[in-house]
C-alpha positions in Angstrom: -17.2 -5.2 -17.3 -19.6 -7.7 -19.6 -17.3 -11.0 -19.1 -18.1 -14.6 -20.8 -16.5 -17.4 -18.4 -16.5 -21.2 -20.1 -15.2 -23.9 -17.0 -17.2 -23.8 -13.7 -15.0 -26.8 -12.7 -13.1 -26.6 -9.0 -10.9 -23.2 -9.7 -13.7 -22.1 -12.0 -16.7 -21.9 -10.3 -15.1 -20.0 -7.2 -13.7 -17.2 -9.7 -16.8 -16.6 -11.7 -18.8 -15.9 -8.6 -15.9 -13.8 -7.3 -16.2 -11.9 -10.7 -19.8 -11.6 -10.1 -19.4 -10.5 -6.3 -16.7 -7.5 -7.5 -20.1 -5.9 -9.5 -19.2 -7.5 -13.1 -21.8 -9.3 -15.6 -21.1 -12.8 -16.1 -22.4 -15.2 -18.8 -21.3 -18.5 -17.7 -21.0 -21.8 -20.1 -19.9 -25.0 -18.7 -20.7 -28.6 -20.3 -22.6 -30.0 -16.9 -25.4 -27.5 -16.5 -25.8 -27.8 -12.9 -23.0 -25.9 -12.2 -24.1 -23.2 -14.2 -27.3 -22.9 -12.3 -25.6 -22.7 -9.6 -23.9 -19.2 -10.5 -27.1 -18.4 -11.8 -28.4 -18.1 -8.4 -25.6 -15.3 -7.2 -26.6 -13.4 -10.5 -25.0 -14.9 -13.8 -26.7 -14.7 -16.7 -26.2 -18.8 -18.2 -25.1 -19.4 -21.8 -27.0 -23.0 -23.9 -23.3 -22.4 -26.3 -19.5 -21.5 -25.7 -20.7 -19.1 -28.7 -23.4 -17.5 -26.2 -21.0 -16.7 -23.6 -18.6 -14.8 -26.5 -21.2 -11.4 -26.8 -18.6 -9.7 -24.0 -15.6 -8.0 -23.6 -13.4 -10.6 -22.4 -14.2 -14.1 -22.5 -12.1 -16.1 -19.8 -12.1 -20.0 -20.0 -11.0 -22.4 -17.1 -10.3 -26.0 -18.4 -8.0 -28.9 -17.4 -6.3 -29.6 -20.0 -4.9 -28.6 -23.9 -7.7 -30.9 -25.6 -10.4 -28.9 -24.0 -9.1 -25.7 -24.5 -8.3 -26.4 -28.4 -12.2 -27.4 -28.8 -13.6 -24.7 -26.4 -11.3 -22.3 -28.9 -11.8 -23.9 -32.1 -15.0 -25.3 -32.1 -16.2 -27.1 -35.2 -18.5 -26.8 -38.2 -21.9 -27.0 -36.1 -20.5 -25.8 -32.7 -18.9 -22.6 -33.1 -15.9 -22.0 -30.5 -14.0 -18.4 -29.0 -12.6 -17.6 -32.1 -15.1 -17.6 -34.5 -17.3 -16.3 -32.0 -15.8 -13.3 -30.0 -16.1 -9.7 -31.7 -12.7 -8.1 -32.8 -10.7 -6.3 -30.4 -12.1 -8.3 -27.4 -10.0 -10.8 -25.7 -9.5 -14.2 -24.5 -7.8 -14.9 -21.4 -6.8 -18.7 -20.7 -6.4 -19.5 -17.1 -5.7 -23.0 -17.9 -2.4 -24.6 -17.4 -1.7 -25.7 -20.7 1.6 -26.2 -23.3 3.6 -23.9 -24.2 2.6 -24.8 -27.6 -0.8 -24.8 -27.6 -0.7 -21.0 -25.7 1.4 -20.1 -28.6 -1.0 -21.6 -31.5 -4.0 -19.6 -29.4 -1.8 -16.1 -29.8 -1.1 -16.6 -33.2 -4.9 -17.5 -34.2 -6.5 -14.4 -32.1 -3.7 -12.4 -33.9 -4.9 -13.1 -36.9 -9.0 -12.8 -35.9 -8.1 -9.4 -34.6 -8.8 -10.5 -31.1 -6.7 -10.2 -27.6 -5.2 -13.5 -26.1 -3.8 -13.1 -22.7 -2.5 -15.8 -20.8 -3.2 -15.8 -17.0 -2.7 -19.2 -15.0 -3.2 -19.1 -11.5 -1.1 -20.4 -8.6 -3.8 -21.7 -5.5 -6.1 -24.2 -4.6 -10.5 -24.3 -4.9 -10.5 -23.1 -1.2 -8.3 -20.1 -2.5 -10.4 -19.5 -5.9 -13.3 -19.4 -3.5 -11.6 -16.8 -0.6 -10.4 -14.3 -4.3 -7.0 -15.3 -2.7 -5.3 -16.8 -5.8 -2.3 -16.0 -7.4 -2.3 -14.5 -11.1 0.8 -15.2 -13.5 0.0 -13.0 -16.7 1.4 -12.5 -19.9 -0.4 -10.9 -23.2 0.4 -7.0 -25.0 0.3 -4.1 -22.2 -2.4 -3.4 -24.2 -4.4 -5.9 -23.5 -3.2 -6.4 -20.1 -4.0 -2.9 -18.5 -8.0 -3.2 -18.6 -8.0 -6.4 -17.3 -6.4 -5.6 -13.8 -9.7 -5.4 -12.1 -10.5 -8.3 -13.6 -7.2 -10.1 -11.9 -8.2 -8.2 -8.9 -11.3 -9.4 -8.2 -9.9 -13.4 -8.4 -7.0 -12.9 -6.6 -4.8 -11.6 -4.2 -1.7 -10.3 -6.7 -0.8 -10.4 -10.1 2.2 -10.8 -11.4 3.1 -9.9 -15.0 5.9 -12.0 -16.6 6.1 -11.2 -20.6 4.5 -9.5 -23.5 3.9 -12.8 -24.9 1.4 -15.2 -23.6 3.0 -18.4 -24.0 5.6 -17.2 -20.5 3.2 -17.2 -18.6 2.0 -20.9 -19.2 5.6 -21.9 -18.9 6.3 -19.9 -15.7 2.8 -21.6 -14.1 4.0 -25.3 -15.2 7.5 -24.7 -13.8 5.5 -24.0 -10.4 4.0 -26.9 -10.4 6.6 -28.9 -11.3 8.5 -27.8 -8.0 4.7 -28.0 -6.0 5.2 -32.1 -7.4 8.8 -32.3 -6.5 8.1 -30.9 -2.7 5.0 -33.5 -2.8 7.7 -36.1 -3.4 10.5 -35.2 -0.9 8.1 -34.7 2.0 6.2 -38.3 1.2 9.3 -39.5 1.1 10.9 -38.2 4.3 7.6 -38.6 6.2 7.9 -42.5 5.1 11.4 -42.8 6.7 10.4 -40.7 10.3 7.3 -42.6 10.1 8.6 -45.8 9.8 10.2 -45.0 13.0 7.1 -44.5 15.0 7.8 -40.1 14.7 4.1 -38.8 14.6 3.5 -37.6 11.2 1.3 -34.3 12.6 4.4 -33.6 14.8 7.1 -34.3 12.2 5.4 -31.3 9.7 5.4 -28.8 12.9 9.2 -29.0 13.0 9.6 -28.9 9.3 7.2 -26.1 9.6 8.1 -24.2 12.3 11.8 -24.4 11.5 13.6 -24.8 7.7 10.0 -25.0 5.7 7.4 -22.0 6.2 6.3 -21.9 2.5 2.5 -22.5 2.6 3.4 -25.6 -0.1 4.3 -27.3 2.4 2.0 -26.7 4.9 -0.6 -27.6 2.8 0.8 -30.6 1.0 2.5 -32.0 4.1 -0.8 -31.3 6.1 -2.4 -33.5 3.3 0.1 -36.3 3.6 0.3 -35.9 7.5 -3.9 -36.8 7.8 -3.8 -39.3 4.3 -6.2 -37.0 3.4 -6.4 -37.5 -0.7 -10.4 -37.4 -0.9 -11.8 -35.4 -2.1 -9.2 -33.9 -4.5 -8.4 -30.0 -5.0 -6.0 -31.2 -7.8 -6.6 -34.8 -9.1 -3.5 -37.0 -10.1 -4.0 -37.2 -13.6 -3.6 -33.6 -13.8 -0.5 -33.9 -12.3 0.7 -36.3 -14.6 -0.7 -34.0 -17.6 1.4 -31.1 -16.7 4.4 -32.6 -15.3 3.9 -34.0 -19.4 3.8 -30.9 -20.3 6.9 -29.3 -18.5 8.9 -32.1 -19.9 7.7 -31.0 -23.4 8.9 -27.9 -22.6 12.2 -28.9 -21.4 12.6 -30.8 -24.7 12.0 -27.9 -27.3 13.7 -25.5 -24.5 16.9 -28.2 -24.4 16.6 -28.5 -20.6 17.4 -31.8 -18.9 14.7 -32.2 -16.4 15.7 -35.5 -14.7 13.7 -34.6 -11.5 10.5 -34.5 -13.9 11.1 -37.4 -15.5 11.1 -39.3 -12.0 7.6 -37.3 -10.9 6.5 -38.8 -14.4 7.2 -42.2 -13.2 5.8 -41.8 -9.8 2.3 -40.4 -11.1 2.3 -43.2 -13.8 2.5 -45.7 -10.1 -0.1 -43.8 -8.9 -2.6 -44.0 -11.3 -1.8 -47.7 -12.0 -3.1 -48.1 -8.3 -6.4 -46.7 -9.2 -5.4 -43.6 -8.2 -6.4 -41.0 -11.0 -9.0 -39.2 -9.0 -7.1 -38.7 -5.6 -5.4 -35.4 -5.0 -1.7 -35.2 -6.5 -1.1 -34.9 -2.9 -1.7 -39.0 -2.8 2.1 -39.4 -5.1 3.8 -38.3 -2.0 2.2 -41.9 -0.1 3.7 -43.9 -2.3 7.0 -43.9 -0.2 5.0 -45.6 2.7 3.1 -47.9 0.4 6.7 -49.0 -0.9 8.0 -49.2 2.8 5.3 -51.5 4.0 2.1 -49.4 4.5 -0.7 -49.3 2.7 -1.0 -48.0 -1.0 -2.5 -44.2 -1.2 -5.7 -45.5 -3.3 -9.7 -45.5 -3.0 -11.2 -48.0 -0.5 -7.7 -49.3 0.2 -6.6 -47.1 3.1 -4.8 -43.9 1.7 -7.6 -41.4 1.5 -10.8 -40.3 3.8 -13.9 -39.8 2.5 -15.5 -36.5 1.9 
């Protein structure tokens, strides 16, 4: 399959050479050349224009956040973006975690262009968009949906079709990470009060492991939190705050009280008045020690090892 992909960012670059190892053509646009050169070496063909990387059958973009997405999409007058650029009857698939709103603008305007939108977050980690081990949340017309299964095959390890209409799978993906934040909290939290108390962090996650948590969440979070190991970041903090933004938007026009967001709001605002923007999201979990004494979970203070 001929496939455009725009975002060769941390998630982005492992699932555009994954595409490329299953046998399918990639043209690859991202804003930092480099990293297109990079896939160039395992075969991609590289694209000077979003508009360049359209002339396929499926154009999939991988951004990190609504902003990019809308100007990827829309383009403007001298910059031409996915919708004025792929042919009719092709389709974009967003594997962004965007609003619920913006997903729903991007069906409406493909609609109308005569184009396929299908939204298809992804549940994982770089080290998983790397090992084709990721987690695909879709939602888009059967249509649509059926020829992209290899596609979905060749990124990750199972696919999981929610709706006929895009916009549930965005909300279904920001509803996971709202619970990934809220275990981030709790464990921070509960490793500040055993730790406080001299328990070994490392040893404290093997019970919690081995016993009442098995979910790989918190084995990978709490391994995170257990080494202070926040550099450098899989999933940076200000991406945390965005869509932890973005679920509370979505409780609001839903009419859902999310109290528990509105405190992981709060906490990520702490972080990133710390200086700690660019850590993993993993780093909100610290600031329970910070606030109990320890150090605070920021760069060159302490809370996160070097690459």
């Amino acid at each position: 399959m001929r496939i455009g992909f725009i975002g060769l960012g941390n998630m982005g670059s492992g699932m555009a050479a994954n595409l490329l190892a299953a046998g399918h053509e990639v043209t690859a646009y991202n804003r930092s050349p480099d990293k297109v050169a990079a896939l160039v070496e395992r075969g991609a063909t590289p694209a000077a224009t979003v508009a360049a990387a359209c002339d396929a059958d499926i154009v999939v973009s991988m951004l990190a956040d609504d902003a990019a997405v809308e100007a990827v999409t829309f383009g403007g007058s001298d910059s031409p973006g996915i919708l004025a650029s792929l042919r009719p009857g092709a389709t974009h698939v967003s594997s962004s975690t965007v609003s619920v709103a913006l997903a729903g603008r991007l069906t409406d305007a493909h609609t109308e262009a005569g184009q396929g939108f299908v939204s298809a977050p992804v549940f994982g980690r770089p080290e998983a968009a790397a090992a084709a081990k990721l987690f695909v949340v879709a939602a888009g017309a059967t249509d649509k949906l059926g020829p992209l299964q290899p596609v979905f095959d060749a990124i990750g390890q199972r696919t999981f079709v929610v709706s006929e209409e895009p916009k549930v799978a965005n909300l279904v993906k920001l509803s996971g990470n709202f619970l990934i934040g809220s275990v981030i909290e709790s464990l921070g939290e509960a490793m500040a009060l055993v730790g406080k108390a001299g328990v070994d962090k490392q040893s404290y996650l093997e019970i919690l492991t081995s016993t009442l948590f098995e979910a790989p969440v918190y084995k990978t979070y709490g391994g995170l939190l257990a080494r202070d190991e926040f550099e450098p970041a899989g999933f940076a903090a200000h991406l945390g705050l965005k869509d932890v933004r973005l679920v509370l938007a979505a409780g609001e026009l839903l009419e859902v009280p999310l109290p528990i967001a509105s405190l992981l709001r709060d906490r990520f605002l702490t972080l990133l008045a710390g200086g700690g923007a660019d850590l993993d999201w993993a780093a909100v979990g610290a600031l329970a020690a910070w606030e109990a004494g320890g150090p605070h979970p920021s760069p060159q203070k302490g809370g996160g090892s070097s690459p």
